[in-house]
C-alpha positions in Angstrom: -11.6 28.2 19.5 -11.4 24.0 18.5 -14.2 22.0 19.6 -13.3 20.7 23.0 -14.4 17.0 21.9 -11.9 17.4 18.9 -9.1 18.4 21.0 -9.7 16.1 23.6 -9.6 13.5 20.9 -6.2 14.6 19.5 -4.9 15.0 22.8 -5.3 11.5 23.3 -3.8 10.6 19.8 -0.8 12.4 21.1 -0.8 10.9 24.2 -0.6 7.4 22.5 2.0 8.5 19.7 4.7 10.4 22.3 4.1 6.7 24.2 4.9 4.7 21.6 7.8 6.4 19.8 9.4 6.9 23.4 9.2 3.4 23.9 10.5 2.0 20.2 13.3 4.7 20.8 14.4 3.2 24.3 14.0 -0.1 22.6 15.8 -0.1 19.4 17.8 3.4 19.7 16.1 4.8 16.6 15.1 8.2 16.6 11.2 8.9 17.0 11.2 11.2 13.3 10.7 7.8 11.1 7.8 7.0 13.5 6.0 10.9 14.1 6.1 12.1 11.1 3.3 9.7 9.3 1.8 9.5 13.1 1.1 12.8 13.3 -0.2 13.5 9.6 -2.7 10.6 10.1 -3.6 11.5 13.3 -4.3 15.3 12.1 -5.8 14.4 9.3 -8.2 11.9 10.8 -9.4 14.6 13.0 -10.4 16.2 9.7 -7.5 18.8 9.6 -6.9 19.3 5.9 -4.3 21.8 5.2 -2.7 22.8 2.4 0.8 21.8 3.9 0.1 19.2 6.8 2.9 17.1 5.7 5.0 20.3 6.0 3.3 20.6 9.7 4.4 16.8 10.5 8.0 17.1 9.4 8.4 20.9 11.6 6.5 19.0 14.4 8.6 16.3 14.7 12.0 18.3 14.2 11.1 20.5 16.9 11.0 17.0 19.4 14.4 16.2 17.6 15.8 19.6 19.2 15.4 18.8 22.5 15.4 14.9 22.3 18.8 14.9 20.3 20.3 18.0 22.5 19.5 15.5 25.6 21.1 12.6 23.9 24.7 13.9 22.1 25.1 15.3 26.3 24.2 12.2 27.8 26.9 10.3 25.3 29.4 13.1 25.7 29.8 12.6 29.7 30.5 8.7 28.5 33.1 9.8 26.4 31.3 8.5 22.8 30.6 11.3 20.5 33.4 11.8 17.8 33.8 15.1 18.2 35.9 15.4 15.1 33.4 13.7 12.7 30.9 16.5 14.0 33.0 19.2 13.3 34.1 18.3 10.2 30.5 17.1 9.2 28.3 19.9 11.0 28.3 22.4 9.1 27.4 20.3 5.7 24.7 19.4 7.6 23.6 23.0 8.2 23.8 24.1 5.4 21.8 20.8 3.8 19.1 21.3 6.8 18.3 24.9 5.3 18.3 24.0 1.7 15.6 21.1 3.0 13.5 23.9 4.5 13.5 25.8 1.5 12.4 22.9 -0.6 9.8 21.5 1.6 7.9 24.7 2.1 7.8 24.8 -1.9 6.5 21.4 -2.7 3.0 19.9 -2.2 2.5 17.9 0.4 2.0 15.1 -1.9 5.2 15.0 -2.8 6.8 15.3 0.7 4.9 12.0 1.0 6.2 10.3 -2.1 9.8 11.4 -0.9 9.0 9.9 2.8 7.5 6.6 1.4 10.6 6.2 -1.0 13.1 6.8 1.3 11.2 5.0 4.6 11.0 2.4 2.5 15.2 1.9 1.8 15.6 2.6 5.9 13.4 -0.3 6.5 15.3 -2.7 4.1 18.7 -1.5 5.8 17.3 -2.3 9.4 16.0 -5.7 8.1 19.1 -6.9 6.0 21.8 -4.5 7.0 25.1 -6.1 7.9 27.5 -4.6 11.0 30.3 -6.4 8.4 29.3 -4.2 5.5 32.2 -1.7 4.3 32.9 1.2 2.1 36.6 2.4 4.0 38.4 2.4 7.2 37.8 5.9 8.1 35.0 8.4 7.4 36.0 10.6 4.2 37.2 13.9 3.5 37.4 16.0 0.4 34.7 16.5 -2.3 33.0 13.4 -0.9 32.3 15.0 2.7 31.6 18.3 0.9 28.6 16.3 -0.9 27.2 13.8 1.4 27.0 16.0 4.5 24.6 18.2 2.9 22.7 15.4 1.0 22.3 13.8 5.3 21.1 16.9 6.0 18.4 18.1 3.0 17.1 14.2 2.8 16.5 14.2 6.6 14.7 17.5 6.6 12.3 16.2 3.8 11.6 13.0 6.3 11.5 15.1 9.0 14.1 12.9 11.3 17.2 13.7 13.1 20.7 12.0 11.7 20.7 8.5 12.9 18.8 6.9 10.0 21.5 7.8 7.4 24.3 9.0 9.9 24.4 5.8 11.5 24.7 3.7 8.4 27.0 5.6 6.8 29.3 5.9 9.5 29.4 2.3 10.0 29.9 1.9 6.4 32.9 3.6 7.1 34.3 1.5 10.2 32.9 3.7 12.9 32.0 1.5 16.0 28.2 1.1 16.4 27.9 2.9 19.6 30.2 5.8 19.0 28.2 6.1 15.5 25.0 6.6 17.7 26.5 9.3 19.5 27.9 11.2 17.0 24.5 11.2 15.0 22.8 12.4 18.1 24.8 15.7 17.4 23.9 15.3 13.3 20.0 15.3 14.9 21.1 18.6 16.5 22.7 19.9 13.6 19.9 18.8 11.5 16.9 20.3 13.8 18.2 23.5 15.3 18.5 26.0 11.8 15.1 23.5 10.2 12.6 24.5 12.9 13.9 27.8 12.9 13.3 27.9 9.1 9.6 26.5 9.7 8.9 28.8 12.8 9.5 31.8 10.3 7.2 30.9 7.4 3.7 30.2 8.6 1.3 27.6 7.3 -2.3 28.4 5.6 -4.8 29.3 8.5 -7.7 26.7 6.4 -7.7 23.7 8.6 -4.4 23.8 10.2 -4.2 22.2 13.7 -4.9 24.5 16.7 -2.3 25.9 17.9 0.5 25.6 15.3 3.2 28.6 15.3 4.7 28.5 12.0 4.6 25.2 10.8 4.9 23.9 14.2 2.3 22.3 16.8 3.2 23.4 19.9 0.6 20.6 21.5 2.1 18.3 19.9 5.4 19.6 20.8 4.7 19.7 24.1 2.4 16.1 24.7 5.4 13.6 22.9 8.5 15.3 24.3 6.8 14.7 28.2 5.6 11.3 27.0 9.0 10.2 25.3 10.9 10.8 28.3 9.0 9.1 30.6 8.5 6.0 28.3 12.1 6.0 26.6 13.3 4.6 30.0 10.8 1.3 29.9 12.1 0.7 26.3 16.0 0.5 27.4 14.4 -1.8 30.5 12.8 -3.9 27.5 16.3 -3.8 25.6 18.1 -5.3 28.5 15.2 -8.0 28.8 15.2 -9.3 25.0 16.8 -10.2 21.7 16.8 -6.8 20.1 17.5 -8.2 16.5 14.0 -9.9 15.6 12.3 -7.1 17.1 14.6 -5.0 14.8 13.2 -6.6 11.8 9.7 -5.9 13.2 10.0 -2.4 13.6 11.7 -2.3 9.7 9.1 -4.1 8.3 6.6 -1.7 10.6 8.6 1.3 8.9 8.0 0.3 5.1 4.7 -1.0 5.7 4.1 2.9 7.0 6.1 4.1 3.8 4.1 2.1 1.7 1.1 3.6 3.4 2.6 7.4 2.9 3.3 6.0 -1.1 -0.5 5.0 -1.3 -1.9 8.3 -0.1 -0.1 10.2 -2.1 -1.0 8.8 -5.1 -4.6 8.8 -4.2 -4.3 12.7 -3.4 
């Protein structure tokens, strides 16, 4: 059994993190992986949780939020009319498949490396928020062929590894490709699906090392935390669309971006002092 004081204390650290990514997603209509994933290794490994595969633990934890969060959201655009269903289909199961393969490889690396691959690659999201152009363009339409066949699975094998849902690269790259900005936020809701679903399934089958793994983690995922930041994130996501409607969304934009790498770079230094 935890030590009540311990749990009490990461209770609250929950409490504060399911606040606060509810909030920035409401806000800036970023999904709350980029943000949970560092939150909760820190915050589990300041209460002195020091297992084997916590990064492994952060990235399940936070898919499992994506499931419901980005179930919730692809339904919510779909009664406005905005998700491409085509796009999904034809990009889906790419997706899949790249969601399993990322399972597979996280559960096989050290946790110092997840951390390197976060850091990297938060670090190139946080430069495309902060100097990304709506104008930018690769086509007129999103592709087919041997180019779909490679980057769906790449969207969903590098998302797994952050432990995110499909906005951060399936927004971009949509709008790369001349996809409206909206409907390319409703169509990666259902990448976030596609992405979450088969991932925490993966990490609900192969458990983590019982030494100094969070209370009550099935798998590799923390039903606590589960639980707390899904409850908070829907009752704060609300205040951050209020906030949205209030304000200039573009400097706080480049606030949260430079936020993100400055987390990245955070994930980068830890690593390298593991």
């Amino acid at each position: 059994m935890p030590d009540p004081y311990s749990l009490l204390l990461m209770l609250a650290l929950l409490l504060a993190i399911g606040a606060f990514a509810g909030v920035v997603a409401g806000l800036l209509g970023v999904g709350g992986g980029i943000i949970l994933v560092p939150a909760f290794y820190f915050a589990f490994a300041g209460l002195g949780y020091d297992n084997a595969q916590l990064m492994q633990i952060s990235l399940a934890t936070s898919l499992a939020t994506i499931v419901f969060t980005s179930v919730r959201s692809v339904l919510s655009h779909h009664r406005k009319g905005a998700v491409d269903w085509d796009i999904l289909r034809g990009w889906g199961p790419g997706i899949g498949v790249g969601a399993v393969l990322g399972v597979v490889a996280a559960t096989g690396l050290r946790s110092a490396w997840l951390m390197v691959i976060f850091g990297v690659l938060g670090v190139i999201i946080g430069l495309y928020l902060a100097f990304g152009r709506a104008e930018w363009r690769l086509g007129d339409h999103m592709p087919g062929g041997i180019v779909r066949l490679v980057l769906s699975p790449v969207i969903g094998f590098l998302s797994v590894l952050m432990g995110i849902g499909g906005g951060s690269f399936g927004v971009p790259l949509m709008t790369l490709y001349g996809v409206p900005i909206h409907r390319a936020v409703a169509t990666a809701a259902g990448f976030g699906t596609t992405i979450a679903v088969p991932s925490v399934i993966g990490f609900l089958m192969v458990s983590a090392p019982p030494e100094g793994r969070p209370p009550f983690t099935l798998g590799h995922v923390n039903l606590v935390a589960l639980v707390i930041v899904i409850s908070m994130t829907l009752m704060t996501a609300p205040i951050g669309v209020r906030m949205a409607h209030a304000m200039d969304p573009k400097p706080l934009k480049r606030l949260f971006a430079v936020f993100i790498m400055l987390m990245a770079l955070n994930m980068l230094r830890k690593a390298f002092l593991a």
